[in-house]
C-alpha positions in Angstrom: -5.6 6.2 -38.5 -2.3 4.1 -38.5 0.4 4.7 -41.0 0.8 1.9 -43.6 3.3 -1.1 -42.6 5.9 -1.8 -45.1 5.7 -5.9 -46.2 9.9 -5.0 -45.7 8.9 -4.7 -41.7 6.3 -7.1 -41.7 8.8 -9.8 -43.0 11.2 -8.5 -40.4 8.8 -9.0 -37.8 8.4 -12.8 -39.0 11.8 -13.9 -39.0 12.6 -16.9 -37.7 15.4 -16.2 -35.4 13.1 -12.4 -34.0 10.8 -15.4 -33.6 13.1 -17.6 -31.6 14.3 -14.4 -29.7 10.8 -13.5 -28.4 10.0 -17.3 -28.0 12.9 -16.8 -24.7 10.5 -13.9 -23.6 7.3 -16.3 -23.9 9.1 -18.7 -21.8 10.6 -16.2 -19.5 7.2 -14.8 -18.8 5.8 -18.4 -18.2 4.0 -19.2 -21.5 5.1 -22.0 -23.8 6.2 -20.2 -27.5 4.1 -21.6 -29.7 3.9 -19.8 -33.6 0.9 -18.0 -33.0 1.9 -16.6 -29.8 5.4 -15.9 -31.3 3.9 -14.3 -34.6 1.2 -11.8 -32.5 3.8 -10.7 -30.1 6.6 -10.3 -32.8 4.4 -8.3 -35.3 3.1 -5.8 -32.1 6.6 -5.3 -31.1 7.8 -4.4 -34.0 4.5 -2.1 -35.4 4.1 -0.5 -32.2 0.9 1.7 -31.5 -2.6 0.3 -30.6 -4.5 -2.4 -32.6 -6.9 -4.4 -32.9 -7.0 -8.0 -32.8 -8.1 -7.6 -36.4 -5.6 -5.2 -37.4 -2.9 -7.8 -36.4 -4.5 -10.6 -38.4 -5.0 -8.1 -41.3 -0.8 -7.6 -41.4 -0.2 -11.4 -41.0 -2.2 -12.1 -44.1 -0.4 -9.5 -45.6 2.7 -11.8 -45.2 0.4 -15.0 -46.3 0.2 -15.7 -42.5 -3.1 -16.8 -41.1 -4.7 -17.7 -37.6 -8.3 -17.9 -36.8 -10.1 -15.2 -35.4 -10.3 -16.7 -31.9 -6.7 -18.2 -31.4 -5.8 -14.7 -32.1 -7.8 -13.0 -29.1 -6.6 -16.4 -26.9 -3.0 -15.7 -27.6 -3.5 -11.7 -27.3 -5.9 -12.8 -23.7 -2.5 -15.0 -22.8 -0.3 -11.8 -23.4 -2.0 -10.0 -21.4 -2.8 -12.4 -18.6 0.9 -12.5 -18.4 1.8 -8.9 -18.6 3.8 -9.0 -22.1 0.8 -6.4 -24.0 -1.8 -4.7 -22.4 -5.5 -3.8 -23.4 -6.2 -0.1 -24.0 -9.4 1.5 -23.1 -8.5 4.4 -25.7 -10.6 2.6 -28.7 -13.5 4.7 -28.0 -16.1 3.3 -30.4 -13.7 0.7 -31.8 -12.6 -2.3 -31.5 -10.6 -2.7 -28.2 -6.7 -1.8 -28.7 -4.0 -3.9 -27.3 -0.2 -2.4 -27.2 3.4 -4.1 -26.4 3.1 -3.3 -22.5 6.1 -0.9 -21.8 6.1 2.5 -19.7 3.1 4.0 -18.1 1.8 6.4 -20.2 -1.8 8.1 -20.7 -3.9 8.0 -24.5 -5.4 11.2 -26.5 -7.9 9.7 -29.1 -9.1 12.2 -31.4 -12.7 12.1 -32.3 -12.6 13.0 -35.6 -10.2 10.5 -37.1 -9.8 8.3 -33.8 -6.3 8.1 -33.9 -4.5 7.3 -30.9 -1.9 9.0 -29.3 0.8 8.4 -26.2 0.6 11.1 -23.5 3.9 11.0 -20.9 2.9 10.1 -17.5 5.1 11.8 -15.6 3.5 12.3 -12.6 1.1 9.6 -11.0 -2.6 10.6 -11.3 -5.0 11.9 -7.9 -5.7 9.0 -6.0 -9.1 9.2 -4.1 -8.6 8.2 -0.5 -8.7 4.5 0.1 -11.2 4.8 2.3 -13.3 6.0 -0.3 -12.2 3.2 -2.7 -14.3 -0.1 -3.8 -11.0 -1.8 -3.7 -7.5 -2.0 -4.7 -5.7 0.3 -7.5 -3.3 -2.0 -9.8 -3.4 0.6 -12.4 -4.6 3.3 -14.0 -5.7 4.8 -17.4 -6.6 8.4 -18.5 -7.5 9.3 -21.6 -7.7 12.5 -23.4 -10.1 13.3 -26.2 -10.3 15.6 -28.1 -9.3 16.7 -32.3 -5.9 16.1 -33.6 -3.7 19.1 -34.7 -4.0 17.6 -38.5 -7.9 17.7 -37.4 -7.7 20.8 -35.6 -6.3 22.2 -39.1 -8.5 20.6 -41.6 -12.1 21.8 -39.5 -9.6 25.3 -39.1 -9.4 25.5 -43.1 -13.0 24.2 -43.3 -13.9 27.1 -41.4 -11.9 29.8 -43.3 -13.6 29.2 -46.1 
């Protein structure tokens, strides 16, 4: 589960000239900045983690900032068509993820509360043979899954007892 968003970072996220700031990385990444695309890629920056396209709209409305459902997945499709967030496959059962795209890293979801988690990639993962490929690599995604330490603990306790 996410940790609760202060409205204190939420209206940070919304300001108008962190707005006009990441309007020059729109442009610079070849997409015009229009508000929805500006208020998406502003509020991900600055929660960080992995949501959901309905997590996002949840902490717009939060600041009495609304989109429609499907401008939101067009803008998030246009951020990631352009390299600026990336889709996660570490949702498991949920709704599909989306981060800021930054460095490469792997997931650990925990299947108890489903949390997600960054795993340092420092070395490159095993990469078959490309004769034994369908095609070409562009990237690469484990994920680890497994239970939490605060799950570990709680089934632990559960046990003890």
């Amino acid at each position: 589960m996410h940790e609760p968003i202060s409205l204190a970072t939420l209206r940070v996220a919304i300001d108008p000239e962190r707005l006009a700031l990441l309007g020059d990385d729109l442009r610079a990444a070849g997409l015009r900045a229009t508000r929805p695309r500006e208020l998406l890629y502003s509020i991900l920056k600055a929660i960080g983690g992995h949501r959901s396209v309905d997590d996002l709209l949840g902490l717009l409305a939060q600041v009495d900032e609304t989109l429609p459902r499907m401008s939101a997945y067009n803008v998030i499709a246009d951020l990631e068509r352009v390299g600026l967030v990336r889709r996660s496959g570490a949702g498991g059962s949920r709704a599909v993820l989306y981060e800021v795209k930054a460095d490469n890293h792997h997931h650990f979801v925990c299947r108890s509360c489903q949390a997600v988690f960054d795993i340092p990639a420092d070395t490159p993962p095993a990469i078959p043979d490309e004769h034994h490929l369908p095609g070409l690599i562009e990237e690469s995604e484990i994920i680890y899954r497994g239970l939490c330490r605060d799950c570990v603990a709680i089934e632990t306790a559960a046990n003890d007892e």
